[in-house]
C-alpha positions as CSV (number, residue, x, y, z in Angstrom):
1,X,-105.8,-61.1,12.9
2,X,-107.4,-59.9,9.4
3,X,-106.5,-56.0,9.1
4,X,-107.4,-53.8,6.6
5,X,-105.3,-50.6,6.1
6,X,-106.2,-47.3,4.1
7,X,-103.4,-45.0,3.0
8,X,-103.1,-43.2,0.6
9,X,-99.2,-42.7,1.1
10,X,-97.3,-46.2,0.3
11,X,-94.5,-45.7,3.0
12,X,-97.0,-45.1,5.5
13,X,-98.6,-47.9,4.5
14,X,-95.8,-50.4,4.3
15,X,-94.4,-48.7,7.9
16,X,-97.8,-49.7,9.3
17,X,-97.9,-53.0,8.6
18,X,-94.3,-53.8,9.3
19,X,-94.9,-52.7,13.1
20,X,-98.5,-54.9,13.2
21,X,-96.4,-57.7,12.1
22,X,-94.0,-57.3,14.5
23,X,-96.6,-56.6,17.2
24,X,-99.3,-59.2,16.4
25,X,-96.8,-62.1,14.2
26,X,-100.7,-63.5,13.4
27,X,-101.6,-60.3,11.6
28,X,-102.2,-61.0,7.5
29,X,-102.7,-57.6,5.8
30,X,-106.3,-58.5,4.0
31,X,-106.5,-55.6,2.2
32,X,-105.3,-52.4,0.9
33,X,-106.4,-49.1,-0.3
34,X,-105.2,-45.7,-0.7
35,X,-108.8,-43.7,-1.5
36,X,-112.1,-43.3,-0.2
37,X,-113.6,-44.9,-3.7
38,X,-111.0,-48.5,-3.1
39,X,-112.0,-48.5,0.4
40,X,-115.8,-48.3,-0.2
41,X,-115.3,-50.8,-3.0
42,X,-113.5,-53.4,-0.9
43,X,-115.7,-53.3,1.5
44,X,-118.7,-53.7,0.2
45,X,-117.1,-57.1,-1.6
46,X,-118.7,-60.2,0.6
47,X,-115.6,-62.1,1.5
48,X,-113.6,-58.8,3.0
49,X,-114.2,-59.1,6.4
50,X,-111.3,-57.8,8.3
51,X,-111.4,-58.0,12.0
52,X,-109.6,-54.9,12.5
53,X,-109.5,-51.7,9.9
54,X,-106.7,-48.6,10.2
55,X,-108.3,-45.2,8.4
56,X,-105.9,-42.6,7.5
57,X,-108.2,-39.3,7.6
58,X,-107.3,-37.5,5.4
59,X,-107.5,-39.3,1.9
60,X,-106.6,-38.4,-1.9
61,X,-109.7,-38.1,-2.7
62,X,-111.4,-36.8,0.1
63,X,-111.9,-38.0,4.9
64,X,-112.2,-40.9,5.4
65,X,-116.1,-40.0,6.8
66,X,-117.3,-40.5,3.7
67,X,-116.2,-44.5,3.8
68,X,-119.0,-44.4,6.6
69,X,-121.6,-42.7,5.2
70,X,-121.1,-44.9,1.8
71,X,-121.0,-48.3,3.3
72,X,-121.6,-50.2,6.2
73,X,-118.4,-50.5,8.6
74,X,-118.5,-53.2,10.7
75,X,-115.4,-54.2,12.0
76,X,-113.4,-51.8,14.9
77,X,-111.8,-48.6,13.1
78,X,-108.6,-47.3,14.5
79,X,-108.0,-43.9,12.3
80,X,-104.6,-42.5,11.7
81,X,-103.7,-39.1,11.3
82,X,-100.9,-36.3,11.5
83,X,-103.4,-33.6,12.8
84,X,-105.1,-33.3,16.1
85,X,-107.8,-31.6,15.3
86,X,-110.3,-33.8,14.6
87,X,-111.6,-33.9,18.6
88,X,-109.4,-37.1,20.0
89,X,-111.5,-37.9,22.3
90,X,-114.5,-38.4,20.2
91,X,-113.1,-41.7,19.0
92,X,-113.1,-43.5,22.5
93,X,-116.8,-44.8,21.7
94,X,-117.9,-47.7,19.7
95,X,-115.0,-49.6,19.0
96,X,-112.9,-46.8,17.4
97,X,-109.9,-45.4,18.7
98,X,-107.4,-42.6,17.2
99,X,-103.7,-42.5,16.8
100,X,-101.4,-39.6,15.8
101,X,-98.6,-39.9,13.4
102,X,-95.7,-41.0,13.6
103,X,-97.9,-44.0,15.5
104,X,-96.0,-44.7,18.3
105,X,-96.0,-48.8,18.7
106,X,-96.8,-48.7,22.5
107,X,-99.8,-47.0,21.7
108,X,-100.4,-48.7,18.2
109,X,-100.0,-51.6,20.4
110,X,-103.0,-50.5,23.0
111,X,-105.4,-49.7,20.4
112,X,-105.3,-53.4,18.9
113,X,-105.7,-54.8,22.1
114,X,-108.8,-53.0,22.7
115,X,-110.1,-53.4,19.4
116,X,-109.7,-57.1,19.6
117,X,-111.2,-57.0,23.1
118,X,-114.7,-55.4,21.8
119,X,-114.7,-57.4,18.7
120,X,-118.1,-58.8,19.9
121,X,-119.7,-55.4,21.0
122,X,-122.4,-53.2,19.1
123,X,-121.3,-52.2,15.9
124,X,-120.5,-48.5,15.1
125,X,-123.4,-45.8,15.5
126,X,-122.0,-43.8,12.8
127,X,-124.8,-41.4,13.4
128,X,-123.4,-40.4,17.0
129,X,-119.5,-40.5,15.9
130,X,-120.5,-38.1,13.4
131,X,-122.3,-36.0,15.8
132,X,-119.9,-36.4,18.5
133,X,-116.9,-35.2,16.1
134,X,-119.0,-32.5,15.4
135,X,-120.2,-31.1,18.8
136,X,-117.6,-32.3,20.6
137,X,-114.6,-30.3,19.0
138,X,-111.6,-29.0,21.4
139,X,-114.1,-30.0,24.5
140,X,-111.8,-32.6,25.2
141,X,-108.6,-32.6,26.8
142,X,-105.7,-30.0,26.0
143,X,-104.0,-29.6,23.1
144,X,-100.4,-31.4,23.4
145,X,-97.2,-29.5,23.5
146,X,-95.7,-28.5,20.1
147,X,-92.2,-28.1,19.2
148,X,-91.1,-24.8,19.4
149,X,-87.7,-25.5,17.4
150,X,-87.4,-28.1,14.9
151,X,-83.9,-29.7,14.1
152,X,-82.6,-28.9,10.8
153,X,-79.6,-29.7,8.8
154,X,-76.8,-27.2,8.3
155,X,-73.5,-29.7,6.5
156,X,-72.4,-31.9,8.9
157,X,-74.1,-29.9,12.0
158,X,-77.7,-30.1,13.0
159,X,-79.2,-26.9,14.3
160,X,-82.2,-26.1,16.1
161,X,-84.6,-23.7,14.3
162,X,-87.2,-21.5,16.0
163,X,-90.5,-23.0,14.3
164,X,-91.4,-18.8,13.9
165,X,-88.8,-18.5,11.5
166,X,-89.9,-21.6,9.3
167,X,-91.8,-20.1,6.4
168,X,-92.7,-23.6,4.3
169,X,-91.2,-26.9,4.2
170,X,-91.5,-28.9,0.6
171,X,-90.7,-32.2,-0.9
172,X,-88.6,-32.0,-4.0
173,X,-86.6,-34.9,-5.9
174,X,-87.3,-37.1,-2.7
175,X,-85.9,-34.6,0.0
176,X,-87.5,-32.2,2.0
177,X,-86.3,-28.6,2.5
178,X,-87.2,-26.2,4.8
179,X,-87.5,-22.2,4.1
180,X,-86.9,-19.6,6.1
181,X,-88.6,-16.5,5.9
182,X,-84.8,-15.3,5.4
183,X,-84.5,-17.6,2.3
184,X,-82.1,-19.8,3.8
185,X,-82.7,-23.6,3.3
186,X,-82.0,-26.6,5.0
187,X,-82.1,-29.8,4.4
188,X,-85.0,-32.1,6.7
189,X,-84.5,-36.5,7.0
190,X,-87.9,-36.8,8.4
191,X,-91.3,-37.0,6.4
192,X,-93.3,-34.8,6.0
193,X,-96.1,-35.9,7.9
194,X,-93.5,-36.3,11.1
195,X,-92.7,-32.6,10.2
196,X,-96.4,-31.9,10.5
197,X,-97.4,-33.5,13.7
198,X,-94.6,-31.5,15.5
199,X,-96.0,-28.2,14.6
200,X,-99.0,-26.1,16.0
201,X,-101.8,-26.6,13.2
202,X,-103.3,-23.4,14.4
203,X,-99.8,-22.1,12.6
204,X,-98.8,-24.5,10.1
205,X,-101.3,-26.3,7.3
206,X,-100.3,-29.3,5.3
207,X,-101.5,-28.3,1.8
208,X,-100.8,-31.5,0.3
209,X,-98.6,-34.2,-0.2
210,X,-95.7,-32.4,-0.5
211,X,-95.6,-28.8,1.5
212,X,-96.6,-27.8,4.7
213,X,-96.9,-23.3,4.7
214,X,-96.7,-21.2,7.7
215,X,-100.1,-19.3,8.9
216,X,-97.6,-16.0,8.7
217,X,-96.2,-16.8,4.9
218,X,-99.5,-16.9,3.1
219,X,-99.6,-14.4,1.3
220,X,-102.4,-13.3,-2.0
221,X,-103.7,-16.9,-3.5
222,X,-104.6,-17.6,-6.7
223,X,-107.7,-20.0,-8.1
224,X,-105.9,-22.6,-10.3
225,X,-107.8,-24.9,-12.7
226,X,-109.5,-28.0,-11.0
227,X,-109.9,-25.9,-7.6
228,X,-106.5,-26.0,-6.2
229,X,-105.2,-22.3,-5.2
230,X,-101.7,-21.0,-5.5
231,X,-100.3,-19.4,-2.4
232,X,-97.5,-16.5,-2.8
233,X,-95.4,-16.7,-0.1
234,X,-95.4,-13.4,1.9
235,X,-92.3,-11.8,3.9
236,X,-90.1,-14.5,2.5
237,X,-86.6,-13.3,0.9
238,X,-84.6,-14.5,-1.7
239,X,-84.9,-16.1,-5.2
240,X,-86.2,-19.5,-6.8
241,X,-88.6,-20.2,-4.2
242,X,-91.3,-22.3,-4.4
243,X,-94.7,-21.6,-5.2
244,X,-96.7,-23.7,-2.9
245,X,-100.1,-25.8,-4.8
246,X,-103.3,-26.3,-2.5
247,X,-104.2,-29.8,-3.4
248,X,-108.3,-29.6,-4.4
249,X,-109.1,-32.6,-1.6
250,X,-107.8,-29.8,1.0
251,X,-108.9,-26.7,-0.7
252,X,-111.9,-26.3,1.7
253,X,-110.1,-27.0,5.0
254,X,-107.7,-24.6,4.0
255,X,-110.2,-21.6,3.5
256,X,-111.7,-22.3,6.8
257,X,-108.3,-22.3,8.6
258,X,-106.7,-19.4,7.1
259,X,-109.9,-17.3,7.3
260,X,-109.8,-18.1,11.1
């Protein structure tokens, strides 16, 4: 099994193929790319014909939407994401199914099967996913269950923190730290995007890369060069705290969910 994986974060990346090798031992990783531009590029080479592809949504340079509307997309897509809210359900037509992260290998597992079972079916009508993930929105079923306390590290103790009192949670020298709207800090093992698929997006945004904000901390936001926006953090004590970065490839989504 030929797969082609997009990800734009290498430990995802590496992560995903690890499990498909232990899952499918015949899977040979054709492919590789971590931006809408590579993925369009590699696709639209002759000889890269992968039987299955894995999409991460959001990419650094933009969704991976615009891979479809670029180029033709032939073989089964299975899309990978940390957020829900891109109407699940829409992606049980034409060959394309959905997977939150962390990708849980039973249902990693599922997916490939049924990609591989409607291999020879109609190709993807791009036009109706599209309108589908448009009009179809939250119609679908509920939203899962959130965590309402998150884990966190306190020395040697791990304590569990109301998710209310979390007012960001950043990436810095290769560990993450959470913020309370106290100030206090605590240490976090898991990534970031395991982080965000615990939390309610309709209260937590991952701004970029490296720092998911509470809806509650945003404070006044300042326009940087090249479109990103600064966010001061609101109702958050103490000193030295970080002053979260709106990457520009979410600037948009983020207007639209904190003006909602």
């Amino acid at each position: 099994m030929k797969v082609f994986i997009i990800e734009d974060e290498p430990m995802a990346q590496e992560t995903l193929a690890r499990t498909l090798a232990e899952l499918f031992p015949d899977t040979v990783v054709a492919g590789t790319a971590k931006s809408v531009a590579s993925a369009v590029a590699w696709l639209q080479e002759p000889q890269n014909k992968p039987d299955v592809i894995f999409m991460d949504v959001e990419l650094s340079d933009g969704n991976c939407f615009e891979i479809f509307r670029q180029t033709d997309v032939t073989a089964p897509v299975i899309m990978t994401t940390a957020y829900d809210n891109y109407a699940v359900k829409a992606f049980e037509v034409n060959s394309v199914d959905y997977l939150l992260k962390p990708i849980d290998p039973v249902a990693l597992q599922r997916a490939v099967e049924r990609c591989k079972s409607r291999i020879q079916e109609k190709p993807l009508d791009i036009d109706k996913l599209v309108a589908t993930l448009q009009g179809a929105a939250f119609s679908g079923p509920a939203r899962p269950a959130f965590k309402e306390h998150l884990l966190v590290q306190f020395g040697d103790h791990l304590v569990p923190l109301s998710c209310t009192d979390i007012a960001c949670i950043y990436s810095e020298d290769k560990l993450n730290h959470l913020v309370t709207f106290k100030g206090e800090k605590y240490m976090m093992d898991e990534s970031l995007d395991s982080i965000a698929a615990k939390l309610d997006p309709r209260n937590f945004f991952k701004i970029s890369r490296g720092c998911i904000v509470a809806r509650s901390a945003v404070g006044s936001l300042t326009k940087l060069f090249g479109g990103r926006l600064r966010i001061e953090l609101a109702g958050v004590s103490g000193k030295a705290l970080p002053q979260p970065e709106v990457a520009r490839s979410r600037t948009d989504e983020f207007l639209a969910w904190i003006s909602e």
